[in-house]
C-alpha positions, 0 to 999 in steps of 0.5 A, a space after each residue: 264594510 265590504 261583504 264576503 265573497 260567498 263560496 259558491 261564486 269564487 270559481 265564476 270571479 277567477 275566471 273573470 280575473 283571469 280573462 281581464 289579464 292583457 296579453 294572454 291568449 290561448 297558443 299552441 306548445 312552442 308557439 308564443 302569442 304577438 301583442 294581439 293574442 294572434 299565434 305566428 305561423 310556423 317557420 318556412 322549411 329549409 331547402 333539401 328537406 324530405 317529403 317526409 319531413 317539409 319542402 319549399 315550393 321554392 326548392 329547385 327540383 320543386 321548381 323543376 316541372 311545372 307547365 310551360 317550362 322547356 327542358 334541353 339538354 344532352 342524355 349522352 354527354 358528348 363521348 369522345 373515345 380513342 382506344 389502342 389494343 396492344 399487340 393490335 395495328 390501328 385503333 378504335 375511335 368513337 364518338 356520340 352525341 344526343 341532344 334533347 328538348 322536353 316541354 311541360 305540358 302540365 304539371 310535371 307531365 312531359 313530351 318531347 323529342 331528341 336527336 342522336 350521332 354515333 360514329 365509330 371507326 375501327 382498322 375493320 371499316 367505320 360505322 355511323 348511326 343518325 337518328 330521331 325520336 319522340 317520348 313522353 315522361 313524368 317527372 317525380 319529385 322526392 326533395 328539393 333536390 332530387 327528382 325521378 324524371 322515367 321517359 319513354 320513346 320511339 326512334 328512328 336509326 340510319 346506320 351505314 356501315 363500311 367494311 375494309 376487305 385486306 388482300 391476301 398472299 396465295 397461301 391466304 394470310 392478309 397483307 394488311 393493304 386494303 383491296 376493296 371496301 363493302 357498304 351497307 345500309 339500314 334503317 331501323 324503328 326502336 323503343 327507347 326507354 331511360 329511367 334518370 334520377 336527377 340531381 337539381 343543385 340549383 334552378 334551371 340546372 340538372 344532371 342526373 343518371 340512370 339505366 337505359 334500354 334500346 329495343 330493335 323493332 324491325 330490321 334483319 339484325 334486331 339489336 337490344 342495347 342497355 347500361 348506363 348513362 348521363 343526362 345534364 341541361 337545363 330549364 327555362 320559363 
């Protein structure tokens, strides 16, 4: 007949029992153990999540910024603009543009350059503006979608501006007819600074929008210019 386990070793014999049961494994909370006691890995986050909760390195605005890829794309959407003043003879007519193109350097750290067109014309004269520059940036990643994308640049403007000067009646009043026209120069170094934040729907494409300051350097006429704009492209390698 079998002897009695003494008292003192029935914790040790549990213990025992206990460890000889398959399939038992020590896992964390909300986490079940496979056939070989190893514990999965958590689930991949979910695109669009916040940096305060989890984001995938797959994200696009993740995606956006890594060394070696090339930015192109537009900080002033093509404006096409006609305006008709009542009361007012002729109109005013403006367009712009502004291409760019940015290259990664390193992670996020980008350096670039841009070109830019300004036409107007008024019943006063016409004006023109080309340009060129270079800036440097760095691109911040707050989600998988969103980024804030700071530049910082120097440029170069040509402007030409042509005046229409009427002819007057003898008691002075203009009679609408052009009688001459006076044209000047100038060429002008600014700063150029724009603050984008931008919207990363899916790969290799972006928009965004934010505040922008032009600072004149030199010149007789130093002109600061400041508001709002538009950038859009997209991204390669």
């Amino acid at each position: 007949m079998p002897r009695p386990l003494h008292p003192s070793l029935a914790p040790f014999a549990l213990a025992l029992l206990a460890s000889a049961v398959p399939g038992r494994a020590h896992a964390e909370p909300n986490q079940v153990a496979d056939q070989t006691g190893a514990v999965p890995p958590p689930p991949a986050p979910v695109n669009g999540e916040s940096l305060t909760q989890q984001t995938s390195s797959t994200g696009p605005a993740e995606r956006f910024g890594k060394k070696g890829h090339i930015a192109v794309g537009s900080d002033a959407a093509l404006v096409t603009e006609n305006t008709v003043v009542s009361g007012v003879s002729g109109s005013v007519t403006q367009i712009q543009l502004q291409p760019t193109a940015d290259y990664f350097i390193v992670q996020s750290v980008s350096i670039g350059g841009f070109a830019e067109t300004d036409y107007t014309a008024n019943p006063g004269g016409h004006q023109y503006t080309l340009g060129v520059g270079a800036r440097g940036g760095y691109n911040f990643t707050f989600s998988d979608l969103v980024s804030l994308w700071p530049k910082l640049g120097l440029s170069v403007d040509y402007t030409n501006t042509t005046t229409n000067v009427s002819t007057v009646t003898s008691s002075g009043s203009p009679t609408g007819a052009t009688a001459s026209t006076t044209t000047s120069t100038g060429v002008n170094l600014a700063i150029n600074a724009f603050v984008p934040l931008m919207f990363h729907p899916v790969a290799h494409f972006f928009c965004g929008f934010g505040p922008f300051a032009d600072v004149d350097l030199t010149g007789s006429n130093r002109a600061t210019t400041w508001g709002g704009k538009i950038s859009i492209g997209g991204w390669f390698l």
